[in-house]
N, C-alpha and C positions, 0 to 999 in steps of 0.2 A: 963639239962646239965649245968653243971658251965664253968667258966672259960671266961666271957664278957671280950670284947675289952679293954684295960685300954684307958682313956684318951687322951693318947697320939698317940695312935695304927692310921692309918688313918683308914676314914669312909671305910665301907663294900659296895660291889655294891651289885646289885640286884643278880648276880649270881656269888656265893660262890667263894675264890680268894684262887689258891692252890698253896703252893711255892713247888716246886720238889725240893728234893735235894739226887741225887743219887751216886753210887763211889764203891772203890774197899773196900772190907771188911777192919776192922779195919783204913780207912779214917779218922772215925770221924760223921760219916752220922747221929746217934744215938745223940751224944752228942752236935751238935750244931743242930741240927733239933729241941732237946729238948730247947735248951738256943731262937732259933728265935723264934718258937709259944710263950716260955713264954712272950717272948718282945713284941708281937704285939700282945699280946690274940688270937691267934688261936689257932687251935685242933689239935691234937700232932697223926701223925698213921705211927705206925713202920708197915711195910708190911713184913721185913724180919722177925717179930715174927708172921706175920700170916701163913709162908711158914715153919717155925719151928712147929706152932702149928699142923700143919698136919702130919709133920714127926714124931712128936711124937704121934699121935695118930694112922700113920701106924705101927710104932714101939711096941706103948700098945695093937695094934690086931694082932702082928706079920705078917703083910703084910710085903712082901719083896721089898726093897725100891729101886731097881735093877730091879724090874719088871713095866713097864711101865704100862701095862693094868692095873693092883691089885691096884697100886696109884693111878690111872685115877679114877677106881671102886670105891675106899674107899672113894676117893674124893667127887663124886658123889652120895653118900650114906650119907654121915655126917651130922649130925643135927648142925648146927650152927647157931648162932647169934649176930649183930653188935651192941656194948652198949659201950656210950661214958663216963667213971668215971674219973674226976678230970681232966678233957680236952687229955685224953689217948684215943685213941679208941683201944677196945679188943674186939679178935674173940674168942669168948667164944663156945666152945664145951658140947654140954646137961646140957649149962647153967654153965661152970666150964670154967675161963681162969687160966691155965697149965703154971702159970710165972714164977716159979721157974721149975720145968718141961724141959721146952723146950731150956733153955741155959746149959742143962750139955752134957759131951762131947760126948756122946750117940748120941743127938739129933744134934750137930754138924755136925757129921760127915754123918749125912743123909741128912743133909738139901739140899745139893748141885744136889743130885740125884731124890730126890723128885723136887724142884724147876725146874729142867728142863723138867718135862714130859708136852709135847702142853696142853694138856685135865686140867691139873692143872693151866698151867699160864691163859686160858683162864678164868676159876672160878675165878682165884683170880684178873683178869682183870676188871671185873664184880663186887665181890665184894666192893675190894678198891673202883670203881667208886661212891658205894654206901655210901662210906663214906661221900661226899658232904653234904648228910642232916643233918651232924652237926656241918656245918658254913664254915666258912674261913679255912684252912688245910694245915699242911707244913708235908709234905709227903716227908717218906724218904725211898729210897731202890735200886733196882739195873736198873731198868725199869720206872719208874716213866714218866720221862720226852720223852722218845721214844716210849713208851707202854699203859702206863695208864691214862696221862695225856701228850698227846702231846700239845692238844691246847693252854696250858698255859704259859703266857708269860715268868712266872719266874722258870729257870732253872738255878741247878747248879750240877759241877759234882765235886768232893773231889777226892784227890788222894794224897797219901803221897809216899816215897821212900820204897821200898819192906822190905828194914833191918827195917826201923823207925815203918813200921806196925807191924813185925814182935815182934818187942821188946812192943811195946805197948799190943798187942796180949800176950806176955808169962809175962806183968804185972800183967796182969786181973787174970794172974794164967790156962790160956790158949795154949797150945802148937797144933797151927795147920800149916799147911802145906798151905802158902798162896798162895805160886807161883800157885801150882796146883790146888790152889781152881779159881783163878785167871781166868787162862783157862779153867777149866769148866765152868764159868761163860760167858767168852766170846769167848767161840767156841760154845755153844749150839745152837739147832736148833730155838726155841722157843726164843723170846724176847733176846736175846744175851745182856750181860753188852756194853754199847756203850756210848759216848758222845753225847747226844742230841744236834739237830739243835739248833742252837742260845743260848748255854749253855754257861754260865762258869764258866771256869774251877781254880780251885782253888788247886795249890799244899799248903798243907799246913803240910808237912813234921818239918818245924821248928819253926811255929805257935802254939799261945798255943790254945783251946776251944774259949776263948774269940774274940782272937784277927780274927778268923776264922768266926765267927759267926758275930762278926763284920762289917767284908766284906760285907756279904750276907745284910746284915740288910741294911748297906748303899745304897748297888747296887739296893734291892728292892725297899729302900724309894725313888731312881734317878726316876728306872723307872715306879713308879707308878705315879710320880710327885705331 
């Protein structure tokens, strides 16, 4: 695995240091998770592209992504495995991670229906934990810090204004429906989008990448002292 601490990073403890950083879609969670690992040398794991790479592999065996049991099943069946390339961690499917794949609007619009079936957040509960054996981890996704990594001291939740996301979202060249993705996310049974205990929280609606990532970097280097 590459990607050692720089210099400057503080020292590593004995057991592995995970920063959560979770939020409402187009937040920001992606792009300043990517700018904090690179700053501190940690290992970079999108979890919402591990819950993408399922939907699209429901989708490529025509599982209906509306039926709870058939996702729980296919879930349950998948040959996967977790390989860390250039401090990214990818869940690679029979040896194949689905990167360009799993962000077209196909795969969008299933992601929200798959991510909520119990039998799936469990797997990928399990999973993500698995990620630890490749060091220090700034984990980002909608659960992190209430689900997968409660015990960790550093949490943060992102949240920008509905319009700000929305226009961010139909920059990318993406047209989705956020309000409603919103509440599916935090009305589901399973793991519900939520602000974890002792998080914080971070509008950064008129912030750029930087100055967002910023923040987080500061707050962690307080509180690790």
């Amino acid at each position: 695995m590459s990607g050692e601490p720089s210099a400057a990073a503080p020292a590593k403890s004995k057991y592995p240091t995970v920063i959560a950083i979770d939020g409402t879609s187009a937040s920001g969670k992606s792009t300043n998770a990517k700018l904090v690992a690179k700053a501190l040398g940690f290992v970079y794991v999108d979890t919402g592209a591990m819950y993408r790479t399922l939907a699209w592999h429901c989708l490529k065996l025509h599982v209906d992504v509306h039926d709870a049991k058939a996702v729980a099943a296919a879930c349950r069946k998948w040959k996967t495995s977790l390989e860390c390339v250039d401090t990214h961690v990818h869940l690679k499917v029979d040896g194949y991670y689905p990167a360009r794949e799993i962000r077209t609007a196909e795969v969008s619009a299933a992601v929200s229906h798959v991510a909520a079936v119990p039998k799936v957040r469990d797997w990928m509960k399990r999973t993500q934990r698995e990620c630890i054996k490749f060091g220090d981890l700034v984990m980002e996704g909608r659960d992190i810090g209430t689900n997968v990594f409660p015990e960790t001291d550093y949490k943060y939740y992102l949240d920008a204004h509905l319009e700000e996301r929305s226009r961010r979202r139909a920059a990318d060249g993406v047209h989705e429906n956020l309000a409603a993705r919103d509440q599916r996310d935090s009305q589901r049974a399973a793991a519900p989008l939520m602000i974890a205990l002792g998080a914080r929280v971070i509008n950064n609606s008129k912030m750029t990448a930087e100055q967002t990532s910023g923040v987080i970097l500061e707050d962690f280097k307080n509180r690790r002292g």
